[in-house]
Biopython code that builds the backbone (N, CA, C, O; Angstrom):
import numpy as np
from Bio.PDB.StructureBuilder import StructureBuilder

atoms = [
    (1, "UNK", "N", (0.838, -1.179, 0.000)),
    (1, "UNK", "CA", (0.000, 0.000, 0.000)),
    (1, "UNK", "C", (0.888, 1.249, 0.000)),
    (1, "UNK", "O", (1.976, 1.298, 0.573)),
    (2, "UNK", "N", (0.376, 2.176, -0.637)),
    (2, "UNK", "CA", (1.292, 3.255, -0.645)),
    (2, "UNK", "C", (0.969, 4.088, 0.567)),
    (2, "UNK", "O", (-0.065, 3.957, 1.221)),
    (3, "UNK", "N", (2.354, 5.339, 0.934)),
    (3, "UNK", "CA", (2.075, 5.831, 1.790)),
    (3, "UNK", "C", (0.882, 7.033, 1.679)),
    (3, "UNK", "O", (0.818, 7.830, 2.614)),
    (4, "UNK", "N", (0.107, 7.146, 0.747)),
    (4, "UNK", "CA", (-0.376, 8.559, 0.514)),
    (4, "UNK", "C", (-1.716, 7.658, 0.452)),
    (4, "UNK", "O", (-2.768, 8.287, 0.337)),
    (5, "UNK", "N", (-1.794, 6.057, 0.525)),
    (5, "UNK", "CA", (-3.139, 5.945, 0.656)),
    (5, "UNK", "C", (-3.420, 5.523, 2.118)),
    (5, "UNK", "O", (-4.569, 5.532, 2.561)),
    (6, "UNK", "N", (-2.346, 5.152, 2.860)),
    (6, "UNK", "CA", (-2.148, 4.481, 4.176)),
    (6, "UNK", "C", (-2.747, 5.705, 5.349)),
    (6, "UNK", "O", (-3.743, 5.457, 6.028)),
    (7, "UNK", "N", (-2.095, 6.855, 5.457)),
    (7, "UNK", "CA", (-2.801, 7.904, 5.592)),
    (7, "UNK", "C", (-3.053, 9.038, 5.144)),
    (7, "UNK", "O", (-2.283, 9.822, 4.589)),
    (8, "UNK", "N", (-4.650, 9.198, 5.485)),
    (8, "UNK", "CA", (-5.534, 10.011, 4.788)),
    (8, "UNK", "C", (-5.093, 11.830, 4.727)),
    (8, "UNK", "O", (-4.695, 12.612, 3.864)),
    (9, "UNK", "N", (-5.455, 11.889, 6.235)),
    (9, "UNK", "CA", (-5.474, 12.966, 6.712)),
    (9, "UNK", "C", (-4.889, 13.069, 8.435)),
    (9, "UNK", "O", (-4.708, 12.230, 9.317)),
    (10, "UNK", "N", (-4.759, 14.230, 8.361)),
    (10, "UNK", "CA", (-4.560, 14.506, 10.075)),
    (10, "UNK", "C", (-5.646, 15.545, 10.214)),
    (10, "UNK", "O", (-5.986, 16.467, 9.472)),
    (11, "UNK", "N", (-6.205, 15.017, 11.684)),
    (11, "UNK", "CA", (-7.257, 15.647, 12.347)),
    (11, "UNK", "C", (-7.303, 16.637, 13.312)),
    (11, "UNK", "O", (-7.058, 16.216, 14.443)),
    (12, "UNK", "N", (-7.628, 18.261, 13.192)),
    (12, "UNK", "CA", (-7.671, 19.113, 13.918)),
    (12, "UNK", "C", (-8.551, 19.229, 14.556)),
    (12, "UNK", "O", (-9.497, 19.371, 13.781)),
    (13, "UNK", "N", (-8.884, 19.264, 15.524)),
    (13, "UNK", "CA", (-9.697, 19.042, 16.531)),
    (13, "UNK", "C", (-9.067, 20.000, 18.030)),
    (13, "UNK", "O", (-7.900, 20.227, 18.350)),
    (14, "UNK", "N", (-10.476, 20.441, 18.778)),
    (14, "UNK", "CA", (-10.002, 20.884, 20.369)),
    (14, "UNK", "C", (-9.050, 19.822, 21.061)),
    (14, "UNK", "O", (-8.000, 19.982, 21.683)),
    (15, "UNK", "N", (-9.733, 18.746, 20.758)),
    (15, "UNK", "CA", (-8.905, 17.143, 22.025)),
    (15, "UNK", "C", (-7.893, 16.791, 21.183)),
    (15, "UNK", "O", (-7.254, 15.901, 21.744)),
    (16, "UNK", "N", (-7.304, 17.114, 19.827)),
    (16, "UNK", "CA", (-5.887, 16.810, 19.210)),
    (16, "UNK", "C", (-5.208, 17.846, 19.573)),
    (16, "UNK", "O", (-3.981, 17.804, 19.666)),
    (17, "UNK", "N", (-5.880, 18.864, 19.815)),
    (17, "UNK", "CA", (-5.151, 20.163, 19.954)),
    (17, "UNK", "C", (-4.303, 20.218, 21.603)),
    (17, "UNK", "O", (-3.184, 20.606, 21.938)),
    (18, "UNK", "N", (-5.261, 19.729, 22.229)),
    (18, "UNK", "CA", (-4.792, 19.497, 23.824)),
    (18, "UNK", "C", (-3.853, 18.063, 23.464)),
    (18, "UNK", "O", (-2.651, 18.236, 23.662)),
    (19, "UNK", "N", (-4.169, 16.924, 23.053)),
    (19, "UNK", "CA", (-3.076, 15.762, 22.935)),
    (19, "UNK", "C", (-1.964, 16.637, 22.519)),
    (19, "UNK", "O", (-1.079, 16.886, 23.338)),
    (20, "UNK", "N", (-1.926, 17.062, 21.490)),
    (20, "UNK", "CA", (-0.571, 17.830, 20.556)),
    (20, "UNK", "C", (0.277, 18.223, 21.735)),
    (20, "UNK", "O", (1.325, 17.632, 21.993)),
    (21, "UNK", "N", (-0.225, 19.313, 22.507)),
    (21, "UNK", "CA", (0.055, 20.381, 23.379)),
    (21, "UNK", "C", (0.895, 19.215, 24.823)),
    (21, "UNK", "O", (2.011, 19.068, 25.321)),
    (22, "UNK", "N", (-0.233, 18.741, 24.951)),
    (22, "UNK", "CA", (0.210, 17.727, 26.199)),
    (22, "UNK", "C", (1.585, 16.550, 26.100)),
    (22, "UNK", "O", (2.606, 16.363, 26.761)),
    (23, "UNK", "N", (1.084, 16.047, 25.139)),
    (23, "UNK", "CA", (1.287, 14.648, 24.901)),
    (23, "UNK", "C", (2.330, 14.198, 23.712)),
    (23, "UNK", "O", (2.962, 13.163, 23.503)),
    (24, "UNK", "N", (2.221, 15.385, 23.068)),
    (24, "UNK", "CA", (3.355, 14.784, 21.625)),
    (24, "UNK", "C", (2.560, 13.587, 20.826)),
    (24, "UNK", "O", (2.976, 12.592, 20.232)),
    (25, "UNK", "N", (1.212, 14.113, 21.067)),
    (25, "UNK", "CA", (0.340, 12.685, 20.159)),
    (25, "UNK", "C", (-0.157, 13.922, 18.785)),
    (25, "UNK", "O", (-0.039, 15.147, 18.794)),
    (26, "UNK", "N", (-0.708, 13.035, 17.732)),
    (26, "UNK", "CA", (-1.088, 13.571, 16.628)),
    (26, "UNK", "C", (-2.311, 12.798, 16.430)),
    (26, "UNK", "O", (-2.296, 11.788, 17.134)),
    (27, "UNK", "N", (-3.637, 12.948, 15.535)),
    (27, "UNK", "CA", (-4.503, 12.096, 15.638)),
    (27, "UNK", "C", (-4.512, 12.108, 13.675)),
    (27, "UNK", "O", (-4.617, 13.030, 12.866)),
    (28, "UNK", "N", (-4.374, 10.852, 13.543)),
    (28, "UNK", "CA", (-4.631, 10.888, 11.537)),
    (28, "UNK", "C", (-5.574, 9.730, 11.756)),
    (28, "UNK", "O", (-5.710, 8.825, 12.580)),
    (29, "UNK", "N", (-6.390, 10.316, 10.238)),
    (29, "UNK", "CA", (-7.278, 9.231, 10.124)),
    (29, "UNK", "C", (-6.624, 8.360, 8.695)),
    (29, "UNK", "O", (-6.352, 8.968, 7.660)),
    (30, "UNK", "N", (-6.459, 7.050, 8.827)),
    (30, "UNK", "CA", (-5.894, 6.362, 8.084)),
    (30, "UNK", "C", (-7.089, 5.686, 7.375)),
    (30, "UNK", "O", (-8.282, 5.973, 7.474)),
    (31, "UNK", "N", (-6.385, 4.546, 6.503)),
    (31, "UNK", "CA", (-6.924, 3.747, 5.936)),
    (31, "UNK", "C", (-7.816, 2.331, 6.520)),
    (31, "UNK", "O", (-7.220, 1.638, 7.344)),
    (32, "UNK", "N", (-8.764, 2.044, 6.239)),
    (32, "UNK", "CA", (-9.000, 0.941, 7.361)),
    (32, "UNK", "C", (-8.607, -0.323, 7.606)),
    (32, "UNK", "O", (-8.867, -1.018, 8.589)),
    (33, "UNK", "N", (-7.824, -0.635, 6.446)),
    (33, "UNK", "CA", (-6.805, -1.881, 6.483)),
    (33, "UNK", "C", (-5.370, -2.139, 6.815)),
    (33, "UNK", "O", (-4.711, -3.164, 6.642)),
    (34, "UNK", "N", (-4.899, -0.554, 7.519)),
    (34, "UNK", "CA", (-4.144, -0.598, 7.498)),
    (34, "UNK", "C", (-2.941, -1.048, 8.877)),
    (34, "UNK", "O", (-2.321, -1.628, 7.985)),
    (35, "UNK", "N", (-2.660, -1.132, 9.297)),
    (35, "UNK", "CA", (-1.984, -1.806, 10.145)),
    (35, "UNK", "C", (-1.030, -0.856, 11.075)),
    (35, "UNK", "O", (-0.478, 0.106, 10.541)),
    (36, "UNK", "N", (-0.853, -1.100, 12.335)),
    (36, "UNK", "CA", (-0.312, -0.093, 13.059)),
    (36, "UNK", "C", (1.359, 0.467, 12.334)),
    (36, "UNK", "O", (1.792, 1.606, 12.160)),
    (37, "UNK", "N", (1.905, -0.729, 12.079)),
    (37, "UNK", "CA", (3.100, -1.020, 11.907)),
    (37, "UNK", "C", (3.152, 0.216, 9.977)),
    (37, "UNK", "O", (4.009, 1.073, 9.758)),
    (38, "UNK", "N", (2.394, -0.028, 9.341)),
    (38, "UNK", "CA", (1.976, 0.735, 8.194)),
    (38, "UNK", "C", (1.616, 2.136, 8.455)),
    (38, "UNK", "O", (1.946, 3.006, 7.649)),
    (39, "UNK", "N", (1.138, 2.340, 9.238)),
    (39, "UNK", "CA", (0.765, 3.772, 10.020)),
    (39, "UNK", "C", (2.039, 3.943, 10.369)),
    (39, "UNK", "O", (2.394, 4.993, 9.833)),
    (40, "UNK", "N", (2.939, 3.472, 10.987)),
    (40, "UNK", "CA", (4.109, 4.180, 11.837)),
    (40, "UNK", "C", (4.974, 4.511, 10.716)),
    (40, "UNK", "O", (5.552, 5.592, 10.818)),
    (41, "UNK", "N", (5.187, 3.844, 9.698)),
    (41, "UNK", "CA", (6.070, 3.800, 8.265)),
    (41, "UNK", "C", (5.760, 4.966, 7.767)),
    (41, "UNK", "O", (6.629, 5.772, 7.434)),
    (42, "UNK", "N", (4.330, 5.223, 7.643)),
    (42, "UNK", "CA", (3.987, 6.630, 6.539)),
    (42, "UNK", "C", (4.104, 7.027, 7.285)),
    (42, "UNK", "O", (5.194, 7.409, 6.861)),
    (43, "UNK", "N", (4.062, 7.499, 8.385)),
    (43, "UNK", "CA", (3.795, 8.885, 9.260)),
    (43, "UNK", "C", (5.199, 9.163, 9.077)),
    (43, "UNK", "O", (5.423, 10.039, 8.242)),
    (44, "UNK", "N", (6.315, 8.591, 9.702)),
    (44, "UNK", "CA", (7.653, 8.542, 9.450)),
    (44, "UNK", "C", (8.092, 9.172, 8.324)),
    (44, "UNK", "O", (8.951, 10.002, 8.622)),
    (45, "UNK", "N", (7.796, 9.114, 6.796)),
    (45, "UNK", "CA", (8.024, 9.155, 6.161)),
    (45, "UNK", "C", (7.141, 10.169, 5.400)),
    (45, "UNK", "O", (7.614, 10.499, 4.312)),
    (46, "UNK", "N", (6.126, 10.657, 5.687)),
    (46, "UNK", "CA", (5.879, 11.790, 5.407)),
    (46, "UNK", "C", (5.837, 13.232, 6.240)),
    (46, "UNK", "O", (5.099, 14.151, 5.887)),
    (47, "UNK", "N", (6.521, 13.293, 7.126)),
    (47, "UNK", "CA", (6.338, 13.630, 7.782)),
    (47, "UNK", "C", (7.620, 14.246, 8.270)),
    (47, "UNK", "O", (7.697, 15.449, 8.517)),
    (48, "UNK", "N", (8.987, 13.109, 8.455)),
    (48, "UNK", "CA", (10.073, 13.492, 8.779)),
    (48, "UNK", "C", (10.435, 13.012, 10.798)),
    (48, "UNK", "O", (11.435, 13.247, 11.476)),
    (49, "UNK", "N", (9.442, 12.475, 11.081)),
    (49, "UNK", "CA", (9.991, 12.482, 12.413)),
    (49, "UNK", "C", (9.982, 11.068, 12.682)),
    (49, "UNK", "O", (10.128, 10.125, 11.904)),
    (50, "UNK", "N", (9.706, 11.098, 14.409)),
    (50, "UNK", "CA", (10.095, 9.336, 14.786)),
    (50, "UNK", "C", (8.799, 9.400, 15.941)),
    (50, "UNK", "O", (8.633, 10.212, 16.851)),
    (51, "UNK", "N", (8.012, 8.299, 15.561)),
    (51, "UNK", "CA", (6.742, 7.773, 15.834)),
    (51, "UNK", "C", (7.579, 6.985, 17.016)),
    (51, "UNK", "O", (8.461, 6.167, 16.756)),
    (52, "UNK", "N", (7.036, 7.474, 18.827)),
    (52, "UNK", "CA", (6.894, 5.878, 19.626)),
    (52, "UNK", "C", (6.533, 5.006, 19.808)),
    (52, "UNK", "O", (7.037, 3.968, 20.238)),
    (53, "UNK", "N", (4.767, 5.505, 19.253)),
    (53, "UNK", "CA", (4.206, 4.406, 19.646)),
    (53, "UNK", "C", (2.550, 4.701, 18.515)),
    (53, "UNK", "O", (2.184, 5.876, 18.483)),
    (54, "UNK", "N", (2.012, 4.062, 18.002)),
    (54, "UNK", "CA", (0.679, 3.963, 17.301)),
    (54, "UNK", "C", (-0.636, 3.290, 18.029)),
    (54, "UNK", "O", (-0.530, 2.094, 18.303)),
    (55, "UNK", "N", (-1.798, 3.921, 18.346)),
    (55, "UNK", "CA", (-2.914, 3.355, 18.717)),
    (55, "UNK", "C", (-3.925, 3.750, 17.983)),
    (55, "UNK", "O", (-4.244, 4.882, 17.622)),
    (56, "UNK", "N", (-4.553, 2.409, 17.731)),
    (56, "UNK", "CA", (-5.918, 2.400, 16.577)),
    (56, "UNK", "C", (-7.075, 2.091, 16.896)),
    (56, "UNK", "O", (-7.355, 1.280, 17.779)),
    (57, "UNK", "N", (-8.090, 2.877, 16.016)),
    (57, "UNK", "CA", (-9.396, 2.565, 16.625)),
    (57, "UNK", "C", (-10.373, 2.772, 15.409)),
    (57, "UNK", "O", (-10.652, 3.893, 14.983)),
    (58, "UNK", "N", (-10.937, 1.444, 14.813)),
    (58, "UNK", "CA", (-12.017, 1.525, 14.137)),
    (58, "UNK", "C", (-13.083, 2.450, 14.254)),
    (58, "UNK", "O", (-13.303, 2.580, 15.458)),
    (59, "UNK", "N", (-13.703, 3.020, 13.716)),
    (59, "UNK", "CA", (-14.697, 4.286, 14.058)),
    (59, "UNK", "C", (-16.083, 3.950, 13.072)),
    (59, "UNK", "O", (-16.086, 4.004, 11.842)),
    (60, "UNK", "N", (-16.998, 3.668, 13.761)),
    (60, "UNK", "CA", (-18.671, 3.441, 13.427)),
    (60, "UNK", "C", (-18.939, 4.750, 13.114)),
    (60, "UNK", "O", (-18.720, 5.595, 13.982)),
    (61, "UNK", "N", (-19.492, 5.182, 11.737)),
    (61, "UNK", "CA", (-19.730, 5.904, 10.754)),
    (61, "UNK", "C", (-21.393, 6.623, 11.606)),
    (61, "UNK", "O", (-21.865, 6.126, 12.629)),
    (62, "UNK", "N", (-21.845, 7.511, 11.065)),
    (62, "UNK", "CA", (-22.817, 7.842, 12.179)),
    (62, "UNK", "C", (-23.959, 7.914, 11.395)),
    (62, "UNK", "O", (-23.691, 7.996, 10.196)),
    (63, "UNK", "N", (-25.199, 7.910, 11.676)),
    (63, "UNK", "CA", (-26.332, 7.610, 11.179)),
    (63, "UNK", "C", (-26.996, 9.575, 10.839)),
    (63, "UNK", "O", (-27.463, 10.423, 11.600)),
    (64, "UNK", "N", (-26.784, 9.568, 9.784)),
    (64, "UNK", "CA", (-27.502, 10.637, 8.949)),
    (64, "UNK", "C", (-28.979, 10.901, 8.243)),
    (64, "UNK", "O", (-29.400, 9.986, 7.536)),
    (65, "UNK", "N", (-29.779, 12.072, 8.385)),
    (65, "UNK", "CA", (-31.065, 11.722, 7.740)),
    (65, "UNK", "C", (-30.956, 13.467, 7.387)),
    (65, "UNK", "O", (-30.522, 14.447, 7.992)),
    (66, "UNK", "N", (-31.613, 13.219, 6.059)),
    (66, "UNK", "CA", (-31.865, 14.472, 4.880)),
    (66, "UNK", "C", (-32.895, 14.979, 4.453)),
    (66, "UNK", "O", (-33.173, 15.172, 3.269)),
    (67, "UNK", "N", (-33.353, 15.160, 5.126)),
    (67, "UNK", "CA", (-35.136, 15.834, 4.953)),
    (67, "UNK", "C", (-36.072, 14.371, 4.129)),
    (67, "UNK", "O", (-36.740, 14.248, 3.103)),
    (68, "UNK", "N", (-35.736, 13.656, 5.017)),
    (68, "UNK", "CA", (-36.549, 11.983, 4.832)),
    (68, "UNK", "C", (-36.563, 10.906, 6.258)),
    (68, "UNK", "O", (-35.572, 10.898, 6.988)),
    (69, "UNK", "N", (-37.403, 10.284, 6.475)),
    (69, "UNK", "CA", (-37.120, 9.398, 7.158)),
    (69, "UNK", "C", (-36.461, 8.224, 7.490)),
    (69, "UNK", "O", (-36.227, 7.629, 8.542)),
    (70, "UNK", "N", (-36.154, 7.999, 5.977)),
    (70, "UNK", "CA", (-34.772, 6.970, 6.138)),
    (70, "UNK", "C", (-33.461, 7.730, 6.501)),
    (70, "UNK", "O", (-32.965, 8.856, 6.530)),
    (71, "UNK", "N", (-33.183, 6.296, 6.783)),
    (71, "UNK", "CA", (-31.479, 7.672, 7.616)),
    (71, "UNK", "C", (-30.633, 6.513, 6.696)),
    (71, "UNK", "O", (-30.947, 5.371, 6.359)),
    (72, "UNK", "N", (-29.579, 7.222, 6.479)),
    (72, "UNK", "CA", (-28.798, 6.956, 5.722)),
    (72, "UNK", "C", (-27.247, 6.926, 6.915)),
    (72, "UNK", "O", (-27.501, 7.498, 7.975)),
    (73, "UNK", "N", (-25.707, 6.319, 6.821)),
    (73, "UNK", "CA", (-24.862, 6.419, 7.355)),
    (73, "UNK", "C", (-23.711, 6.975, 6.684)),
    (73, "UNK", "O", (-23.621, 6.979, 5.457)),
    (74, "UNK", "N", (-22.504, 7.615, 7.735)),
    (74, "UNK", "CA", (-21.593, 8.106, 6.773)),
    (74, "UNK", "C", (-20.651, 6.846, 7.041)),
    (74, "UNK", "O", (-21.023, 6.212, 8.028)),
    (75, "UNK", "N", (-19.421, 6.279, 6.349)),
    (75, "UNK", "CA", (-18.620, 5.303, 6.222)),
    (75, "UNK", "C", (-17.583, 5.590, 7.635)),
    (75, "UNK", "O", (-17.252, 6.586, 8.280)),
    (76, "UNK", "N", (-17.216, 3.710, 7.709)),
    (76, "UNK", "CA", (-16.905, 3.818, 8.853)),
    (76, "UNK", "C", (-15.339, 4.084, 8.779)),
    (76, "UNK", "O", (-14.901, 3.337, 7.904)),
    (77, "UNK", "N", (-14.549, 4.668, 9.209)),
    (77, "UNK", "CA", (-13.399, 5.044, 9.446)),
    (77, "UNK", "C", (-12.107, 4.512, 10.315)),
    (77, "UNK", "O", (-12.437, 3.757, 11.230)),
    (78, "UNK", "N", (-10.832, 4.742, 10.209)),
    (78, "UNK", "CA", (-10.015, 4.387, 11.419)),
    (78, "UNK", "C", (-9.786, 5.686, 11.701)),
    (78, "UNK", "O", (-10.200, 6.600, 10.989)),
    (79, "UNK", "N", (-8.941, 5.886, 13.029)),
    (79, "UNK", "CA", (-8.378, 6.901, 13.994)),
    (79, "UNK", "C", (-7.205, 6.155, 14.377)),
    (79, "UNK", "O", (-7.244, 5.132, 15.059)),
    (80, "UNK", "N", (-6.164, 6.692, 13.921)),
    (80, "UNK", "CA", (-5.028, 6.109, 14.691)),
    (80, "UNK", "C", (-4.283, 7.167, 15.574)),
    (80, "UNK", "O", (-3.641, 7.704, 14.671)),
    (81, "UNK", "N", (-3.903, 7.871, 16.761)),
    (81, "UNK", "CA", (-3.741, 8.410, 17.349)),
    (81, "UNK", "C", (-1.256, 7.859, 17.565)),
    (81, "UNK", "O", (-0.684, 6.797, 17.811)),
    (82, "UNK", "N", (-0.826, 9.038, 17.336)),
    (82, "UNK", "CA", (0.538, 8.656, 16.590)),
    (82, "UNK", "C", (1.321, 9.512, 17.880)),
    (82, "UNK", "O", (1.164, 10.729, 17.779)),
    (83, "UNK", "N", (2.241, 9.014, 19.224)),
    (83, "UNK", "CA", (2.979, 9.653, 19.736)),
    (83, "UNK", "C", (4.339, 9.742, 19.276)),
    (83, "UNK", "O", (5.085, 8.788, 19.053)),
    (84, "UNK", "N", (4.620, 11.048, 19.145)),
    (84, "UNK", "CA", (6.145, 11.167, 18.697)),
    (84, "UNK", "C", (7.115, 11.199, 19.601)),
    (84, "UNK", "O", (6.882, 11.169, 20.810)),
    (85, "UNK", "N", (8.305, 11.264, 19.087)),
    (85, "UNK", "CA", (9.550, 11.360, 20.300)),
    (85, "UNK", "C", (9.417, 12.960, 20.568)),
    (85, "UNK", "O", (8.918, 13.540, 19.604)),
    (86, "UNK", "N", (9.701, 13.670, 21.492)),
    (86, "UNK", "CA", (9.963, 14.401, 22.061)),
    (86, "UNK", "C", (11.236, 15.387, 21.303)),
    (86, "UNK", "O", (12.450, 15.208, 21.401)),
    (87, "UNK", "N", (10.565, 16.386, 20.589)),
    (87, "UNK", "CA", (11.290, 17.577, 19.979)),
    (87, "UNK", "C", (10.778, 17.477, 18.902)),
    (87, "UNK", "O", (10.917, 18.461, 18.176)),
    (88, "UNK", "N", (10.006, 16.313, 18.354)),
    (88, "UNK", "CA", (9.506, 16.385, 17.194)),
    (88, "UNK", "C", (8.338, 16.840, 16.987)),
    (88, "UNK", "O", (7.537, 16.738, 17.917)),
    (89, "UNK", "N", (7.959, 17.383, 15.893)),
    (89, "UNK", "CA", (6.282, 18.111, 15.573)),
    (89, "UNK", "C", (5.588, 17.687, 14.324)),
    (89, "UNK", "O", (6.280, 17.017, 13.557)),
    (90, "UNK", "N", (4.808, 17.848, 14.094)),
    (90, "UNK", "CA", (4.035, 17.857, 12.631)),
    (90, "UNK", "C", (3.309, 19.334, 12.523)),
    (90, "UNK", "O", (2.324, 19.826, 13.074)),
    (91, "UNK", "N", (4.165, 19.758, 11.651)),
    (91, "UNK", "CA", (3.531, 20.889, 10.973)),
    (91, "UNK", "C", (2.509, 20.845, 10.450)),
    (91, "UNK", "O", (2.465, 20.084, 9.483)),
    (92, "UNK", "N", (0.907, 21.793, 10.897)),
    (92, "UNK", "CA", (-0.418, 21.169, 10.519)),
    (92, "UNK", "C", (-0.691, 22.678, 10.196)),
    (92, "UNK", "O", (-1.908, 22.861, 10.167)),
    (93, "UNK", "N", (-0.137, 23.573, 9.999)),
    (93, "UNK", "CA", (-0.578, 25.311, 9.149)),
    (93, "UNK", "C", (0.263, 25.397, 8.539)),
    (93, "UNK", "O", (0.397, 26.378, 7.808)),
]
sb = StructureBuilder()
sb.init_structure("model")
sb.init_model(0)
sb.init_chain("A")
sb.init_seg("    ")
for serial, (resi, resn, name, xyz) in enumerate(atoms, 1):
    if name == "N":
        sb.init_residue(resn, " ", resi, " ")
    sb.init_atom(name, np.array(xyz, "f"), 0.0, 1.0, " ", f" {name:<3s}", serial, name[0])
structure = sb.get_structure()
């Protein structure tokens, strides 16, 4: 898998914003097949720094409705949440 499909995006958020700040964690939403060990590779590598540690979490897509009574869902997602070593950053502006 390539790295540009492995992960998607990185997620800005208030609670990434406090992890960032706190923790030296980053939150990307990856691919859903993808594997911690695959997450730590791209991040690494697009990125420029050194990943400690990777934690993942499948994410249930949420139930949507559009001026109808059927509800429709959005697709379900991963969250992999990425701590770095200490001095390192991800530039996200």
């Amino acid at each position: 898998m390539n790295i540009y499909d492995v992960v998607k995006t990185v997620r800005l958020t208030e609670k990434g914003t406090i992890l960032s700040a706190k923790f030296n964690q980053y939150t990307v939403v990856a691919d859903r097949r993808a594997t911690k060990l695959q997450i730590r590779n791209a991040v690494e590598q697009l990125f420029s720094v050194k990943v400690l540690k990777v934690n993942t979490q499948n994410v249930a897509g949420k139930l949507r409705r559009q001026h109808t009574a059927a509800a429709g869902r959005d697709p379900n997602w991963k969250k992999a949440i990425v701590t770095l070593k200490a001095g390192d950053k991800i530039q996200l502006t």
